[in-house]
DSSP file (Angstrom, degrees, kcal/mol; ACC not computed):
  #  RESIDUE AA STRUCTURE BP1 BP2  ACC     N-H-->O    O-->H-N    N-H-->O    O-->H-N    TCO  KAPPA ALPHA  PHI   PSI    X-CA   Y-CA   Z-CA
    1    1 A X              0   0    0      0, 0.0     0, 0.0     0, 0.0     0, 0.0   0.000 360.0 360.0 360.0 137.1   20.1   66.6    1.8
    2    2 A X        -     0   0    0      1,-0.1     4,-0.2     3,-0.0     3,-0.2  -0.307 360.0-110.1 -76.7 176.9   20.2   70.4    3.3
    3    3 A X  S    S+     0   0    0      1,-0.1     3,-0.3     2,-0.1    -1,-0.1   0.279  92.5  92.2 -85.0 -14.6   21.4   73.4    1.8
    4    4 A X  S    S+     0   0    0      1,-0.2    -1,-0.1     2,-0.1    -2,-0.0   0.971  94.5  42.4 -57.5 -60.2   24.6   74.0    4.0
    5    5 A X  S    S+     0   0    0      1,-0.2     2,-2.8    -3,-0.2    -1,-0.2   0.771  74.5 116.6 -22.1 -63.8   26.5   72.2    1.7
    6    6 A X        +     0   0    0     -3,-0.3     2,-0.4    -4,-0.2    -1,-0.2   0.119  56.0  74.0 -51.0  51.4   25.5   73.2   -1.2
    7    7 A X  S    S-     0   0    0     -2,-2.8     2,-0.9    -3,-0.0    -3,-0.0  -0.852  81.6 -83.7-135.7 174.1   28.6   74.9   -2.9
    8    8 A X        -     0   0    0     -2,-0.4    -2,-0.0     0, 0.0    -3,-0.0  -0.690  45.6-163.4 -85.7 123.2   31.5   74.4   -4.3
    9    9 A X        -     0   0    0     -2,-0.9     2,-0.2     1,-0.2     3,-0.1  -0.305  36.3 -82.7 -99.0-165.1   34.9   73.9   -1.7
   10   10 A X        -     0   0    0      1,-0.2    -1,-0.2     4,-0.1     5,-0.0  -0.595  22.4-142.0 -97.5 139.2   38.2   74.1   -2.3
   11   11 A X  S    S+     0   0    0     -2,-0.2    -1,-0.2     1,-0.1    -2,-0.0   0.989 101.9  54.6 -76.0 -66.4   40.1   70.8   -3.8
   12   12 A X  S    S-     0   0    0      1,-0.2    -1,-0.1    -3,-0.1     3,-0.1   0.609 100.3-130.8 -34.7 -41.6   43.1   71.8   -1.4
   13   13 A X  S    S+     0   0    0      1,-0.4    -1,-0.2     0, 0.0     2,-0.1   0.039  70.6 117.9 111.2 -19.1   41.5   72.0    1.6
   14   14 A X        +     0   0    0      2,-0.0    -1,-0.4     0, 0.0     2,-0.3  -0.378  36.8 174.6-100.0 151.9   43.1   75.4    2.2
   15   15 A X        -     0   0    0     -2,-0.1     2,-0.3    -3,-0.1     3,-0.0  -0.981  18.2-151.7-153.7 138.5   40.9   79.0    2.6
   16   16 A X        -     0   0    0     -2,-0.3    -2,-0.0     1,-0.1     0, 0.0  -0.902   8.9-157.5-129.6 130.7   41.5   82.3    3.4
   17   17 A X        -     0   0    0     -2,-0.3     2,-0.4     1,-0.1    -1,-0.1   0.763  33.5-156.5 -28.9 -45.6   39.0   84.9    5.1
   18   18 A X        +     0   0    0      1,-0.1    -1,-0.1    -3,-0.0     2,-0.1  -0.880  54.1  94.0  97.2-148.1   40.8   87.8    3.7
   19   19 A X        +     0   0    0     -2,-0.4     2,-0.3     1,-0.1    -1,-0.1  -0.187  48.4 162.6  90.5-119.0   40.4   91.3    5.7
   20   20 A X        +     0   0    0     -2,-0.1    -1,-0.1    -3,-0.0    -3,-0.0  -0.897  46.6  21.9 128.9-150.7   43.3   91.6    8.1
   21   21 A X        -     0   0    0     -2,-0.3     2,-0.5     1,-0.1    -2,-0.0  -0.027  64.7-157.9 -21.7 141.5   44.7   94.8   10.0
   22   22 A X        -     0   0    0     -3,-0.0    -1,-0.1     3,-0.0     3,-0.1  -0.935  22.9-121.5-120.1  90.9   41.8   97.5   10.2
   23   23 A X        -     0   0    0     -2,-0.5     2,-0.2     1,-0.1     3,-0.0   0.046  31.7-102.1 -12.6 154.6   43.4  101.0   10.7
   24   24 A X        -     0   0    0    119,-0.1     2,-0.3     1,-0.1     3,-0.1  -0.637  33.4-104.6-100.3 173.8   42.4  102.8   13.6
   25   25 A X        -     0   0    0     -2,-0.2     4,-0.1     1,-0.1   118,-0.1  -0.513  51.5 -86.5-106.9 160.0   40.1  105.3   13.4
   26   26 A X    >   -     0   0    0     -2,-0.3     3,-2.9     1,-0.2     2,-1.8  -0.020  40.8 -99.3 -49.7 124.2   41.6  109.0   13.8
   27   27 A X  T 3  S+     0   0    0      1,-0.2   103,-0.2    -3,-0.1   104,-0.2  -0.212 104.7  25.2   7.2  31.3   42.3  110.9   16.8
   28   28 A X  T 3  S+     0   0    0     -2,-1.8    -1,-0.2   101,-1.3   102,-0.2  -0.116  84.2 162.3 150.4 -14.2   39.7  113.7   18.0
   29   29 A X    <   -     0   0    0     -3,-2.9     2,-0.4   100,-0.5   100,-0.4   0.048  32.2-146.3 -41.3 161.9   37.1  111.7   16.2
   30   30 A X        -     0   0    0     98,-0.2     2,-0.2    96,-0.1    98,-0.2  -0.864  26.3-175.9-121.6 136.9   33.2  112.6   17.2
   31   31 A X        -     0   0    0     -2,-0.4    96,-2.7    96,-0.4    27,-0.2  -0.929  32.2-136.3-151.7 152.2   31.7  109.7   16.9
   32   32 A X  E     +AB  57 126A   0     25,-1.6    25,-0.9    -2,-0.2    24,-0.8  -0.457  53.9 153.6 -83.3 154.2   27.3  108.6   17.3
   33   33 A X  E     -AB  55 125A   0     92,-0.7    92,-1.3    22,-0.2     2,-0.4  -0.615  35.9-166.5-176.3 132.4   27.9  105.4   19.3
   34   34 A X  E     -A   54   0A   0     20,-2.2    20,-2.2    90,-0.2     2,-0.7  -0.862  35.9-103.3-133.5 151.0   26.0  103.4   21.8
   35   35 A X  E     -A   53   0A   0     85,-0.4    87,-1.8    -2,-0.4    88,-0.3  -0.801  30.5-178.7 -76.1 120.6   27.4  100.5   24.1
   36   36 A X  E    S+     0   0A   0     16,-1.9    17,-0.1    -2,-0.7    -1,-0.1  -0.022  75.7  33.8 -93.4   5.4   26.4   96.7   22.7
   37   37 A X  E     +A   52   0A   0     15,-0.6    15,-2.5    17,-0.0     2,-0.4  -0.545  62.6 173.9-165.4 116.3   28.3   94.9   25.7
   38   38 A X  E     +A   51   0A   0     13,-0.2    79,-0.4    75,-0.1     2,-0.3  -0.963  21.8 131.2-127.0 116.5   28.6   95.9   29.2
   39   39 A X  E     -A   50   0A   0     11,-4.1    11,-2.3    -2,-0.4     2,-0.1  -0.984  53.0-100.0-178.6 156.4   30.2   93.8   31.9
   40   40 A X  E     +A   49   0A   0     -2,-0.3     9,-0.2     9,-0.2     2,-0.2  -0.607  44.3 170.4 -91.1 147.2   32.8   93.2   35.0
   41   41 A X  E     -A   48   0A   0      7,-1.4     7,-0.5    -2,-0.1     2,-0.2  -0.544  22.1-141.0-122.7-176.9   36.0   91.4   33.8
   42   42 A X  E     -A   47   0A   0      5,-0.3     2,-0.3    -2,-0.2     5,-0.2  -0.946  11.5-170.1-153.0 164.0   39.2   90.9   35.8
   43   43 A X  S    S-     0   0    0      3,-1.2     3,-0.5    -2,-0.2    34,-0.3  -0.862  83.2  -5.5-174.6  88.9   42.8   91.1   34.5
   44   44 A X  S    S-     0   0    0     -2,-0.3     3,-0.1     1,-0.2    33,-0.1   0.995 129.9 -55.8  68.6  51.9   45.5   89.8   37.4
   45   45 A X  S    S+     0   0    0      1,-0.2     2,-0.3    -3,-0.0    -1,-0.2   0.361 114.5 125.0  96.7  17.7   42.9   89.3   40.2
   46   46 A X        -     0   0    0     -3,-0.5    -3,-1.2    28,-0.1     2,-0.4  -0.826  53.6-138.0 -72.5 120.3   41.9   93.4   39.5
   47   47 A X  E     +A   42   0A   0     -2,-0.3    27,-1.5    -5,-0.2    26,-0.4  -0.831  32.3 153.4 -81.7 117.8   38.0   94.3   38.7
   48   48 A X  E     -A   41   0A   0     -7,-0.5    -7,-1.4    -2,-0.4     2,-0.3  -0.887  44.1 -94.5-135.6-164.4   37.0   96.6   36.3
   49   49 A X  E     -AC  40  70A   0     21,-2.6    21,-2.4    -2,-0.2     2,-0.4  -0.691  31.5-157.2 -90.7 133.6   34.1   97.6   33.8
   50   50 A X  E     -AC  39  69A   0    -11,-2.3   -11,-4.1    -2,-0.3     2,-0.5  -0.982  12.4-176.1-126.3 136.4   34.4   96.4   30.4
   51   51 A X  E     -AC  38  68A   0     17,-1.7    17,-2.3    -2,-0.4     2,-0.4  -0.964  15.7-162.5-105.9 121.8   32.5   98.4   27.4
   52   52 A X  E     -AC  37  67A   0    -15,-2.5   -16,-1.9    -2,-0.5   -15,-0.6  -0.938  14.2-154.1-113.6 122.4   32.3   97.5   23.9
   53   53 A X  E     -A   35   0A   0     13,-1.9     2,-0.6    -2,-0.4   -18,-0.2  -0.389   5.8-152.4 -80.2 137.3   31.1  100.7   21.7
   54   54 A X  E     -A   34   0A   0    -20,-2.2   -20,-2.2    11,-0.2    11,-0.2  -0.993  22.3-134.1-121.3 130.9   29.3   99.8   18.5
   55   55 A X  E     +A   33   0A   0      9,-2.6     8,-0.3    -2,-0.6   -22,-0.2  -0.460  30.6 176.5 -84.2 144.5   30.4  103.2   16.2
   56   56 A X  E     +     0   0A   0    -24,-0.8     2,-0.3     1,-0.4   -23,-0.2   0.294  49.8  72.7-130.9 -13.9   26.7  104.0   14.5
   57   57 A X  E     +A   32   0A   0    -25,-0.9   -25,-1.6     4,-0.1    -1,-0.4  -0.910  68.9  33.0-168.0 146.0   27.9  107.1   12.8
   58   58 A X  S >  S-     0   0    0     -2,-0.3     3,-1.2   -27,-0.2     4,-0.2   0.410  83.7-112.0 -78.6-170.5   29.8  108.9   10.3
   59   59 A X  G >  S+     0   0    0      1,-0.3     3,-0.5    -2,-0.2    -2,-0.0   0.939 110.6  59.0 -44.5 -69.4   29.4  106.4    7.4
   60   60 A X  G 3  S+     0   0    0      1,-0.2    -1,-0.3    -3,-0.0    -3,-0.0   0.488 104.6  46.2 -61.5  -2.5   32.8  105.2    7.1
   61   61 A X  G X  S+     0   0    0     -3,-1.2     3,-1.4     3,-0.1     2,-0.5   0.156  82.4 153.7-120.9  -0.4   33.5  103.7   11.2
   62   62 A X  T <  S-     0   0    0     -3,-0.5    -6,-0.2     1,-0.2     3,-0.1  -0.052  73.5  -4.8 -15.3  76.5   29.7  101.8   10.9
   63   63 A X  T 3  S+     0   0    0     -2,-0.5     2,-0.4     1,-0.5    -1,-0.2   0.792  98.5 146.3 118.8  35.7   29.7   98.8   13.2
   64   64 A X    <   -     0   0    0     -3,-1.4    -9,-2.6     0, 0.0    -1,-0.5  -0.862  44.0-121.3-112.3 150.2   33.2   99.4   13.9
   65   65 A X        -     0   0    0     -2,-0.4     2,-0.3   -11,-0.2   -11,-0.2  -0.674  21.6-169.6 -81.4 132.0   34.3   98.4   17.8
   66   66 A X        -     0   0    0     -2,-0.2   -13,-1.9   -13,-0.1     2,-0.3  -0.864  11.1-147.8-116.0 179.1   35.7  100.2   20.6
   67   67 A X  E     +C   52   0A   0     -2,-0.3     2,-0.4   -15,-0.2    79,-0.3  -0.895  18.4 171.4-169.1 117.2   37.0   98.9   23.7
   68   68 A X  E     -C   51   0A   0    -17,-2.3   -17,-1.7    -2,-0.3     2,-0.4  -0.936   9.8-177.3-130.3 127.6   36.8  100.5   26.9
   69   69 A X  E     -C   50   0A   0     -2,-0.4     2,-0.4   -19,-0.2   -19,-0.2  -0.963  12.9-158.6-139.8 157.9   37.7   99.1   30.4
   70   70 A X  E     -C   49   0A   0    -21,-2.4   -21,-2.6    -2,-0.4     2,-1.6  -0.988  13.2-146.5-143.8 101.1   37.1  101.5   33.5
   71   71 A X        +     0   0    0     -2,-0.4    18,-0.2   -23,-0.2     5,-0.2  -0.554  49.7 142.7 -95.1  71.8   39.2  100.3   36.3
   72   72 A X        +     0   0    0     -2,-1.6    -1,-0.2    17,-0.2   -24,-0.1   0.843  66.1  36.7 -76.7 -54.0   36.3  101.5   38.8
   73   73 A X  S    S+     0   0    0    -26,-0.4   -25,-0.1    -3,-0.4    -2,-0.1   0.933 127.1  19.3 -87.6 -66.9   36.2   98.9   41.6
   74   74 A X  S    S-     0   0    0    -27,-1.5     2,-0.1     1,-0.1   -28,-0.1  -0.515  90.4-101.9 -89.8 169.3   40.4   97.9   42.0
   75   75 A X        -     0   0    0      1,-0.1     2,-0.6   -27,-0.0    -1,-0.1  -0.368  43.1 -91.1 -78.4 168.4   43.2  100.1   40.7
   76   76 A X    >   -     0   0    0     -5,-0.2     3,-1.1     1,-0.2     6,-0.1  -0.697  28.3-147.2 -77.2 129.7   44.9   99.4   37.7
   77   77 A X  T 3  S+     0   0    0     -2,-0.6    -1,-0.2     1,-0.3     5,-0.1   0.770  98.7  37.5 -77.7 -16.1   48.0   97.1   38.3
   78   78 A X  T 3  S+     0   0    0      3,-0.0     2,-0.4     4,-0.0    -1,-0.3   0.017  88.2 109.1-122.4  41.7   49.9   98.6   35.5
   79   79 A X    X   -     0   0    0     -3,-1.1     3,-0.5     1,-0.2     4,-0.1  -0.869  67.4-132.2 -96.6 138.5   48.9  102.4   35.8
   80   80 A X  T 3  S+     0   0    0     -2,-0.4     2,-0.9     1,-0.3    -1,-0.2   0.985 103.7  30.5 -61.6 -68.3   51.6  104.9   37.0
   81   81 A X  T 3> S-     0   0    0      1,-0.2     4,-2.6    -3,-0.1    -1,-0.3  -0.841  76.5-170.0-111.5 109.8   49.1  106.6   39.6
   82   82 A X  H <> S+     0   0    0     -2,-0.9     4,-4.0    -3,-0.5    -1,-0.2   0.896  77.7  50.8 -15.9 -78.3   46.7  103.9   40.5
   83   83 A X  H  > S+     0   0    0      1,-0.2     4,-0.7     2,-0.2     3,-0.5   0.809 113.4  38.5 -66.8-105.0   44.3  106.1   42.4
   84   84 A X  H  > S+     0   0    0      1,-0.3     4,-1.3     2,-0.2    -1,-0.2   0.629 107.9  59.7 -24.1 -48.9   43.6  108.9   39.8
   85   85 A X  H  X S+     0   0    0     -4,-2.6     4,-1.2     2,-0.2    -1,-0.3   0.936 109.9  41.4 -33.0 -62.5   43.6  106.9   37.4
   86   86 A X  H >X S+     0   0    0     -4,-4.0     4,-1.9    -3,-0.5     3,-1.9   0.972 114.1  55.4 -40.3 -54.4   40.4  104.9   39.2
   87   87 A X  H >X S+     0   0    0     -4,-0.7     3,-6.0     1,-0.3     4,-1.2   0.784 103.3  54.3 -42.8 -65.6   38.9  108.3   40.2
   88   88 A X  H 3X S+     0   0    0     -4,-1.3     4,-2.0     1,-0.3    -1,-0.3   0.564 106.6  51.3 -25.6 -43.4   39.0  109.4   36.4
   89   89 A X  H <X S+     0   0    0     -3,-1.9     4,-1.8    -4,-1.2    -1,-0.3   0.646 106.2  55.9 -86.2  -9.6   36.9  106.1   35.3
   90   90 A X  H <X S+     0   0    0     -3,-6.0     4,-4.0    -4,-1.9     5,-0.2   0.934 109.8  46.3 -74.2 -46.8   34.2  106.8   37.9
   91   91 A X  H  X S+     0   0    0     -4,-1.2     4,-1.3     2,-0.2    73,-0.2   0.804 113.9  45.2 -20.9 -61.0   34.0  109.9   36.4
   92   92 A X  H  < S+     0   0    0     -4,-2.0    -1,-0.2     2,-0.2     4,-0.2   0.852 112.7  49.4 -42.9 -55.8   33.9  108.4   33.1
   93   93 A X  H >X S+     0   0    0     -4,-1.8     4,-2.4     1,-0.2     3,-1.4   0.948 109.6  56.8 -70.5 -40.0   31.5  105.8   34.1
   94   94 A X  H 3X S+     0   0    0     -4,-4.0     4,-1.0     1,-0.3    -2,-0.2   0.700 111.5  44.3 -40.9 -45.8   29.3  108.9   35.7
   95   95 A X  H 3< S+     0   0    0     -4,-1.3    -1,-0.3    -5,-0.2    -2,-0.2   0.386 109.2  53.2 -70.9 -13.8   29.2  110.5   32.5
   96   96 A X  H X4 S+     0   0    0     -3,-1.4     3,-0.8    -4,-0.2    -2,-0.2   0.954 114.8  40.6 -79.4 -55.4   28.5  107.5   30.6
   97   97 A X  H ><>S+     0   0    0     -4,-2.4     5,-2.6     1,-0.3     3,-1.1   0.672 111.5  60.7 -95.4 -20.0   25.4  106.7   32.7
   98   98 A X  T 3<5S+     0   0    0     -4,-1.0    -1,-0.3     3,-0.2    -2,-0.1   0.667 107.1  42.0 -37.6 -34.2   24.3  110.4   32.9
   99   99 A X  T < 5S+     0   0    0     -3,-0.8    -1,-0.2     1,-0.3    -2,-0.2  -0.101 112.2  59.1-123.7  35.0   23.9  110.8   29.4
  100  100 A X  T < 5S-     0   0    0     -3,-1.1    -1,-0.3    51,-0.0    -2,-0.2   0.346 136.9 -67.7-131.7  -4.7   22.1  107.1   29.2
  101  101 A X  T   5 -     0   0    0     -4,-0.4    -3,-0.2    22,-0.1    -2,-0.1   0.443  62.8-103.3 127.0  -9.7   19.2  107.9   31.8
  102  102 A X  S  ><S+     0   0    0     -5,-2.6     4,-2.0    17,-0.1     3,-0.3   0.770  74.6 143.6  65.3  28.6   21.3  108.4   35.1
  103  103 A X  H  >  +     0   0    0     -6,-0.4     4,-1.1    16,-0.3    -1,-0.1   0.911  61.2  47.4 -77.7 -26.5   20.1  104.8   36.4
  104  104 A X  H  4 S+     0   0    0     15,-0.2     4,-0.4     2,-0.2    -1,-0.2   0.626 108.3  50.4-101.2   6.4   22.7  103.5   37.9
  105  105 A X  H >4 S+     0   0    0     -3,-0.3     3,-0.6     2,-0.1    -1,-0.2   0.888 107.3  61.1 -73.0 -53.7   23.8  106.6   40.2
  106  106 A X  H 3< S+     0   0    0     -4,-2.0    -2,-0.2     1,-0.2    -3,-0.1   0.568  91.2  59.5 -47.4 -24.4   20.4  106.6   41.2
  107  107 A X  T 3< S-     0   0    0     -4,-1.1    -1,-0.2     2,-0.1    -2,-0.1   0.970  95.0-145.0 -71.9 -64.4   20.5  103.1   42.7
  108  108 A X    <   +     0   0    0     -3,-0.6     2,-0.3    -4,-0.4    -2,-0.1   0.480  65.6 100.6 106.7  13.8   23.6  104.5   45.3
  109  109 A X  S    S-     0   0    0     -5,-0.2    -1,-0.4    -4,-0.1    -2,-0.1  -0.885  94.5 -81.5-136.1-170.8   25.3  101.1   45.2
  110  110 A X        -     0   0    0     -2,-0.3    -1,-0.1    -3,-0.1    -5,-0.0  -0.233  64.6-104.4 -65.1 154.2   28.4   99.5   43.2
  111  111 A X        -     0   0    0      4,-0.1     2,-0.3    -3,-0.0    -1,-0.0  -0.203  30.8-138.1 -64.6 160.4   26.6   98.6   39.4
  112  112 A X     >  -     0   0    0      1,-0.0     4,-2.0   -72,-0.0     3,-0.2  -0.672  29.2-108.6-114.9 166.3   25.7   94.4   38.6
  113  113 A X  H  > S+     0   0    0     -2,-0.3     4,-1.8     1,-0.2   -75,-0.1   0.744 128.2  50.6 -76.6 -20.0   26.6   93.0   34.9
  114  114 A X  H  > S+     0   0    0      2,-0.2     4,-1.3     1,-0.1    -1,-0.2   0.769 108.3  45.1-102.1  10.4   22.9   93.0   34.8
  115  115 A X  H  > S+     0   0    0     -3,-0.2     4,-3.5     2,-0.2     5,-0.3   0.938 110.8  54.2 -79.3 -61.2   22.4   96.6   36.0
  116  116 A X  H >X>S+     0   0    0     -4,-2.0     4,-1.0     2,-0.2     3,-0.7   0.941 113.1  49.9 -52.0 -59.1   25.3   97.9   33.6
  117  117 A X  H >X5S+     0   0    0     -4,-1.8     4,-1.8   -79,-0.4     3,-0.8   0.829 113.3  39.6 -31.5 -68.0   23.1   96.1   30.6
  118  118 A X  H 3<5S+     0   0    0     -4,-1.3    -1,-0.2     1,-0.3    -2,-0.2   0.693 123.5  39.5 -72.9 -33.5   20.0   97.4   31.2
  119  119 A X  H <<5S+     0   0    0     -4,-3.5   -16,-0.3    -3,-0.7    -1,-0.3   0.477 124.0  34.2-101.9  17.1   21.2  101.0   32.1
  120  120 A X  H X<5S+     0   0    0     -4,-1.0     3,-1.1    -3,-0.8     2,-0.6   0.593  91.4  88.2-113.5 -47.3   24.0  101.2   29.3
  121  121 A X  T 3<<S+     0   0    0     -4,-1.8   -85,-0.2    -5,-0.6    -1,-0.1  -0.424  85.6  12.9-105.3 139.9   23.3   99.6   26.5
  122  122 A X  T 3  S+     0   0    0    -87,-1.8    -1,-0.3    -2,-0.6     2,-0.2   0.851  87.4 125.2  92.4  39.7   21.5  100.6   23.3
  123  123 A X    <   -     0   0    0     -3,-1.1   -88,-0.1   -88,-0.3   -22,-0.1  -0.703  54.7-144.6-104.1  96.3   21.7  104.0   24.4
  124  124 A X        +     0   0    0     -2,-0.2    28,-0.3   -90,-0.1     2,-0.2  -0.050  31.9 151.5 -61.9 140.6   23.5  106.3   21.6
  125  125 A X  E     -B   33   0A   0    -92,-1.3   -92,-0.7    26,-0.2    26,-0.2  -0.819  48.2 -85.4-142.3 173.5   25.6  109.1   22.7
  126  126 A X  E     -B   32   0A   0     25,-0.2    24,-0.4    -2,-0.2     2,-0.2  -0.234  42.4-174.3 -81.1 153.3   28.9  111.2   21.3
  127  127 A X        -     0   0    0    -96,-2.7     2,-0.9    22,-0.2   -96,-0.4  -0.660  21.9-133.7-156.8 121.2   31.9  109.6   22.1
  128  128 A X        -     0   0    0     20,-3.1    19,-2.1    -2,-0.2     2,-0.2  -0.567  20.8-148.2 -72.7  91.0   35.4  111.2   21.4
  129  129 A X  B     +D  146   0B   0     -2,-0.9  -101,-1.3  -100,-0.4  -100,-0.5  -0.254  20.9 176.1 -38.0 101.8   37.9  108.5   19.7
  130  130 A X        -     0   0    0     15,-2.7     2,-0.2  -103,-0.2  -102,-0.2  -0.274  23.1-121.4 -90.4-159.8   41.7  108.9   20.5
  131  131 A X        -     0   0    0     13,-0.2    13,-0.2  -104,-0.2     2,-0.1  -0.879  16.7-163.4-164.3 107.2   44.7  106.7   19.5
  132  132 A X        -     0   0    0     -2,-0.2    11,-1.1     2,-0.0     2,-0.3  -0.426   6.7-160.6 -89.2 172.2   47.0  105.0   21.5
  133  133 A X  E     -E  142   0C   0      9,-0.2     2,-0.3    -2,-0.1     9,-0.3  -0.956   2.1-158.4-155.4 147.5   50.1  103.7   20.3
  134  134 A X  E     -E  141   0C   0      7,-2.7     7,-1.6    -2,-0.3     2,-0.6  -0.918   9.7-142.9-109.9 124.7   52.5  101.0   21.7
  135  135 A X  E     +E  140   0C   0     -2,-0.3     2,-0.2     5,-0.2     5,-0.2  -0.928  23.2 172.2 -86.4 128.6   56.4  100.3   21.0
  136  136 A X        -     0   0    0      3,-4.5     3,-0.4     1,-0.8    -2,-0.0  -0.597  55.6 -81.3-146.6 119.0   57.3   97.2   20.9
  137  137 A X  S    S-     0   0    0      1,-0.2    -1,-0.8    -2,-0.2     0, 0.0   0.106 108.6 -17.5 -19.5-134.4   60.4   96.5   19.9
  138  138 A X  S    S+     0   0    0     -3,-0.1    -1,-0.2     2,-0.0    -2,-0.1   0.670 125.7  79.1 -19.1 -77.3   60.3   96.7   15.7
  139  139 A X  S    S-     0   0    0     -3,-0.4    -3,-4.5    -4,-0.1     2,-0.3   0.227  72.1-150.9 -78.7 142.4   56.6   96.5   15.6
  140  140 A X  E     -E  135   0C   0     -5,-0.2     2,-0.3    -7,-0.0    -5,-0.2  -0.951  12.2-154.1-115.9 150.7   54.4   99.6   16.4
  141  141 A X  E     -E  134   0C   0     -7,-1.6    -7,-2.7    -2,-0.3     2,-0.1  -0.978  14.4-170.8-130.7 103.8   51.2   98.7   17.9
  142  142 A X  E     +E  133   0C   0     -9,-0.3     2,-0.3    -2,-0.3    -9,-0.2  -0.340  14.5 129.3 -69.8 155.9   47.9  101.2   17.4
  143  143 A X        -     0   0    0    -11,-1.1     2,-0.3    -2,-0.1  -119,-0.1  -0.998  37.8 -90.2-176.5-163.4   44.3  101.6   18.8
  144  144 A X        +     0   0    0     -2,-0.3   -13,-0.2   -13,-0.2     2,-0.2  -0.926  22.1 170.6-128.1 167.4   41.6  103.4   20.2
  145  145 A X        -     0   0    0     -2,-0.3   -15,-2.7   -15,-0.2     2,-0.8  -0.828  43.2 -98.7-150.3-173.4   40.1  104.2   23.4
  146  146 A X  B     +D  129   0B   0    -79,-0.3   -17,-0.2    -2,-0.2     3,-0.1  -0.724  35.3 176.6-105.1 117.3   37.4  106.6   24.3
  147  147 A X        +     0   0    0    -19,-2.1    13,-0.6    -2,-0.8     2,-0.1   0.555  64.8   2.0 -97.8  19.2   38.6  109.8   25.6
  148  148 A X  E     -F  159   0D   0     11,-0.2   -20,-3.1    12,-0.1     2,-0.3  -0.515  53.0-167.4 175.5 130.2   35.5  111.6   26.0
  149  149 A X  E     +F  158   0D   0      9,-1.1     9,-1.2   -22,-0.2   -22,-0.2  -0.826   6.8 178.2-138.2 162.9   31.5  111.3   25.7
  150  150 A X        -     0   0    0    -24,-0.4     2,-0.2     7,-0.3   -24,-0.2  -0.509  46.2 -71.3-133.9-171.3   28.8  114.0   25.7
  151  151 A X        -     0   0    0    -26,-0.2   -25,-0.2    -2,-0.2   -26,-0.2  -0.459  48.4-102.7 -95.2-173.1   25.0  113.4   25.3
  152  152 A X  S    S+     0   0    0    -28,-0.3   -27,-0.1     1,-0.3    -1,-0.1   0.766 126.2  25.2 -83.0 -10.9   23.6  112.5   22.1
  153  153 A X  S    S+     0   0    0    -27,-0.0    -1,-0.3     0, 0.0   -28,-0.1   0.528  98.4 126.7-108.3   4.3   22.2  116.0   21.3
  154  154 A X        -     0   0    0    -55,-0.0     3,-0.1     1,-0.0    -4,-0.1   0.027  62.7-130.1 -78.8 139.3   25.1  117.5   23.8
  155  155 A X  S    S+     0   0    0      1,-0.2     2,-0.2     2,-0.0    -5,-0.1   0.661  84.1   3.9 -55.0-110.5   27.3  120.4   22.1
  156  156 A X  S    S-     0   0    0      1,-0.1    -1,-0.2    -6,-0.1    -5,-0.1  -0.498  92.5-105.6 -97.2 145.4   30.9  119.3   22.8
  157  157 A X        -     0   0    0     -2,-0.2    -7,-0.3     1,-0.1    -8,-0.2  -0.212  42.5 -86.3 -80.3 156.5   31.6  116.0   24.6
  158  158 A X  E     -F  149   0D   0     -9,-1.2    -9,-1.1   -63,-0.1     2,-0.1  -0.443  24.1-129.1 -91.0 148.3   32.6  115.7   28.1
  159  159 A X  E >>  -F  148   0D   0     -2,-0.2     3,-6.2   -11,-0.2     4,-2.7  -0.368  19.8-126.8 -80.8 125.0   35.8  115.7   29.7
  160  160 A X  G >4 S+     0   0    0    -13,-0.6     3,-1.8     1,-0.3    -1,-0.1   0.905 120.7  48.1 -23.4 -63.3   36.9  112.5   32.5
  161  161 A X  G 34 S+     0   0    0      1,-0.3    -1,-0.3    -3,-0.0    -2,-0.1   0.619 107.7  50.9 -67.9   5.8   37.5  115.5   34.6
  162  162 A X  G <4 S+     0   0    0     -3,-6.2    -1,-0.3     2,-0.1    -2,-0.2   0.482  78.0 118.6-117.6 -16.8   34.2  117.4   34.0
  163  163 A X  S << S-     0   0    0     -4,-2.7     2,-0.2    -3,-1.8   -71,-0.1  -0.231  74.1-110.9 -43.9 164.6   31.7  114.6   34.8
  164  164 A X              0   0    0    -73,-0.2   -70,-0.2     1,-0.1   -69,-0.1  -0.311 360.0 360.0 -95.0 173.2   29.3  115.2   37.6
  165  165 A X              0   0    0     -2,-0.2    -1,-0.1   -71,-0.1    -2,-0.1   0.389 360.0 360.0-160.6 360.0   30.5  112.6   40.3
């Protein structure tokens, strides 16, 4: 017989994981961070770039996730101005890939899921943590997104609106 087994379960049948809610992490944060998944989604027949940030430093946000989508190729269906909004995430993306090795400007055409892999990820850089927050009705709904990223030795991090483009 294997070892999977080998414990004691519950006579009830019932378990719980535990953890739950995770705070989000503060406002203004600086955080070491490198992208661990880079790839086009779509959301309502819209394309955009989806990032997930794996936090590598300070201590306490270790291995904690952020979530980034960069509505590059279509506009965002629910953004008040559409078009600025996009510009802002090339920007974003410009800066991203600047301060990873600048491969995928250099190429001159739209990014592949396996182009964004290979030039994004595993490369650590600053990235400045904000905090959104949603009403909705009773319940308030928190997060993060990334409002700004610098290089990884880079003084202060850079601004959507100060990327090269």
């Amino acid at each position: 017989m294997s070892d999977f087994w080998n414990f004691e379960p519950s006579t009830n049948g019932e378990f719980e994981m535990g953890g739950g809610d995770i705070a989000p992490i503060p406002a203004d944060t600086s955080c070491l961070a490198a992208i661990d998944e880079a790839k086009w989604d779509e959301k309502d027949g819209a394309r955009y770039i989806s990032l997930r940030w794996n936090v590598l430093q300070p201590a306490e946000y270790k291995n904690r996730k952020v979530f980034q989508k960069l509505w590059v190729a279509d506009p965002d269906p629910k953004a008040k101005d559409a078009e600025k909004k996009r510009e802002k995430a090339k920007r974003m993306l410009a800066a991203i890939d600047q301060n990873a090795g600048g491969k995928l400007r250099a190429a001159g055409v739209e990014p592949t899921e396996t182009s964004l892999g290979n030039a994004l990820i595993n490369k650590p850089m600053v990235i400045k943590v904000m905090q959104w927050k949603i009403e909705d009705g009773a319940e308030t709904k928190v997060g993060n997104w990334i409002g700004a990223v610098s290089a990884k030795k880079g003084a202060a991090p850079v601004k959507t609106e100060d990327a090269p483009f």
